[in-house]
N, C-alpha and C positions, 0 to 999 in steps of 0.2 A: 504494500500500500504506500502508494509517495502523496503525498501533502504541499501544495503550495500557497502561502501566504499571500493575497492582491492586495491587501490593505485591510482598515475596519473590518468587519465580521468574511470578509472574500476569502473564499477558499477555492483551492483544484483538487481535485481529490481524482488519482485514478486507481480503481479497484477492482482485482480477474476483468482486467482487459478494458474497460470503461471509463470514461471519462465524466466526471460531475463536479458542477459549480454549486457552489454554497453562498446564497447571498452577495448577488453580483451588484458590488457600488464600488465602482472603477471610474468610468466617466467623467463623476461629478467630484469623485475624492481629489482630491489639490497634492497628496502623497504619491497617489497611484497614476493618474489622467495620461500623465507622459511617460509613466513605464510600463505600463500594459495595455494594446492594443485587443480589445475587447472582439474586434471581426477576427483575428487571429484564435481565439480560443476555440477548443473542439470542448462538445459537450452533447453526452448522453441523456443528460439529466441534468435539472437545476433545482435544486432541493433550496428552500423559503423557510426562515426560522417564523417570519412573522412581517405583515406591510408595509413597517416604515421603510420611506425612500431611504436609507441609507442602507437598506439591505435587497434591495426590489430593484434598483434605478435601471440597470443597464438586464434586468429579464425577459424583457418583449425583445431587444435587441439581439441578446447573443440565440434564445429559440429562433425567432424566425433565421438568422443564422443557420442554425445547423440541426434543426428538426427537433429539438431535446424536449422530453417533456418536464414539466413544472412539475414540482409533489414539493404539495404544502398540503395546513388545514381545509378544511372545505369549502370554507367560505373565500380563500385565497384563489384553491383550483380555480372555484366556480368565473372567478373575477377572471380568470385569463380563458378558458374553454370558453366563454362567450366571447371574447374575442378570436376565436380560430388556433388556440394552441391545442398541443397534448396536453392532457393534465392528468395527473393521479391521485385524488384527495385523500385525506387522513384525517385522522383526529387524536386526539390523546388517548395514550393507551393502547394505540391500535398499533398492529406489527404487522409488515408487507413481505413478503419474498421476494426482490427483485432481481434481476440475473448478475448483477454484482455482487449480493448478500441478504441480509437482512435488518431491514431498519422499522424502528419503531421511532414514533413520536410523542416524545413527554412534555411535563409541564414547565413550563415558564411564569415567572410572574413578570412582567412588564405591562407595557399598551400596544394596539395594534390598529393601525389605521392607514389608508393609502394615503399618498397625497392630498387628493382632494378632498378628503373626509367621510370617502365609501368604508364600509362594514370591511375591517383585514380580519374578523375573527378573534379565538385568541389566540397569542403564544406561544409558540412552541420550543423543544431543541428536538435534536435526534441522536437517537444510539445505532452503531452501525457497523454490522457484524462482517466482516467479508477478508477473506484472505490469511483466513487462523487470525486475524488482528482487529480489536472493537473497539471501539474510539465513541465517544460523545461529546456532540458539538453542542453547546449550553445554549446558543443563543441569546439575547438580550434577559437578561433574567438578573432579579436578586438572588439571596441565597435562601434557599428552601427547604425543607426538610424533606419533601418529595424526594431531593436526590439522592436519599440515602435508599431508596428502592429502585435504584440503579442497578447495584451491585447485589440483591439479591437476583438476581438475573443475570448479569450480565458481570465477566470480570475486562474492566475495562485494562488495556494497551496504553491509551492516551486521553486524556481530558482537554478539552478545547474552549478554556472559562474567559470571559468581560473581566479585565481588568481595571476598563477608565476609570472606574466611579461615576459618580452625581449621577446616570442613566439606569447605570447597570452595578451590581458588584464591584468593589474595589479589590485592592491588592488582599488587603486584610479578611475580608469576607470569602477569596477564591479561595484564598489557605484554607479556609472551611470547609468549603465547598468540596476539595480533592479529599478530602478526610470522608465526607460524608459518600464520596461515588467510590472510594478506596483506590485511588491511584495518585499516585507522588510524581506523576511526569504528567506535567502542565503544556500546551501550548497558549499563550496570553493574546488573547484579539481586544478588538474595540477599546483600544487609545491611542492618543496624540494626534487624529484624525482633525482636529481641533479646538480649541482652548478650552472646553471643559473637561473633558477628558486627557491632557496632556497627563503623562507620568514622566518619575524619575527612575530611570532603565534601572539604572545601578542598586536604587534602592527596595524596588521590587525585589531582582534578583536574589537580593541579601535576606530580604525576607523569608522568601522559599525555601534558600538555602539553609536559614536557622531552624527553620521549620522540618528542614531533613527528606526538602522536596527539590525539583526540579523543573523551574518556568524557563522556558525557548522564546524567547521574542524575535523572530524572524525577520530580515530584511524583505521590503516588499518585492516579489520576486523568484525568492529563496524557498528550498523546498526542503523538505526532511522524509525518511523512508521510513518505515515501520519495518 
């Protein structure tokens, strides 16, 4: 399973042979705009934690692109399949087999709305079983106690937690978070995208560290294997 970083919540994920986008905001991110061309990316699928534009902006873009279908909540699908995409809905709770693996979709606490102030449903993240290697992507979320019902299911590989603060989780609250899904190897999304979210790299790191865990802040770009 290799992993690539596009910025805020953006992910590449290819797994047995598949390519999937994880909340594509490229475009409009000011980090990412100029180092990833978005018509370049292949994509199977593009998996939606939830409708804010900072996680949706560039997903009509890259599907009509390259056929992929969308799998979000259902009120998400439904917003794009009325527009002429593929779509696969979900909901909490619920678990798919798809020919990469198997994903379910858990709870999030945040807000979910498109742009314009249409219905995004709620919240999601995803746990994602495929290639001997499980991984769960938190999505915009606080910290919850739902995710300690993670790990009765599922022994997570990598945890993929909100770092910024003020929206999402901070630093202090993912240390919780990887305790509660039982895994000590973090990947940190959603900061310094900007100024609410800005972090201190270094001071992050230190924290994890003391904590006897391991957060990757990745160059936008940059990719890691499982």
């Amino acid at each position: 399973m290799k992993i690539t970083f596009y910025g805020q919540n953006s992910l590449g994920l290819e797994v047995s042979g598949k390519n999937i986008i994880v909340d594509p905001f490229i475009s409009g991110n000011p980090l990412s705009k100029d180092k990833v061309d978005i018509d370049m990316l292949q994509a199977d699928y593009i998996l939606l934690t939830h409708a804010h534009q900072d996680h949706v902006l560039d997903a009509e873009a890259i599907a009509r692109n390259t056929g992929a279908t969308i799998v979000s909540n259902y009120e998400i699908a439904m917003h794009y399949q009325e527009k002429g995409f593929n779509v696969h809905p979900m909901n909490h709770g619920g678990n798919w087999k798809f020919d990469f693996g198997n994903v379910k979709y858990v709870n999030a606490i945040h807000t979910s709305a498109f742009a314009d102030g249409s219905n995004g449903g709620d919240p999601g993240g995803f746990v994602i079983e495929g290639e001997h290697k499980n991984i769960y992507i938190a999505g915009d979320t606080a910290l919850t106690m739902d995710m300690k019902l993670i790990p009765m299911r599922t022994k997570l590989d990598l945890a993929i937690l909100p770092i910024g603060d003020n929206f999402t989780m901070g630093v202090d609250d993912a240390i919780i978070a990887s305790d509660f899904v039982d895994c000590d190897k973090v990947l940190g999304v959603h900061y310094d995208t900007f100024g609410f979210i800005e972090i201190d790299h270094d001071e992050a790191k230190r924290k994890f560290y003391d904590a006897g865990k391991d957060l990757m802040l990745l160059e936008i770009g940059e990719s890691i294997e499982l």
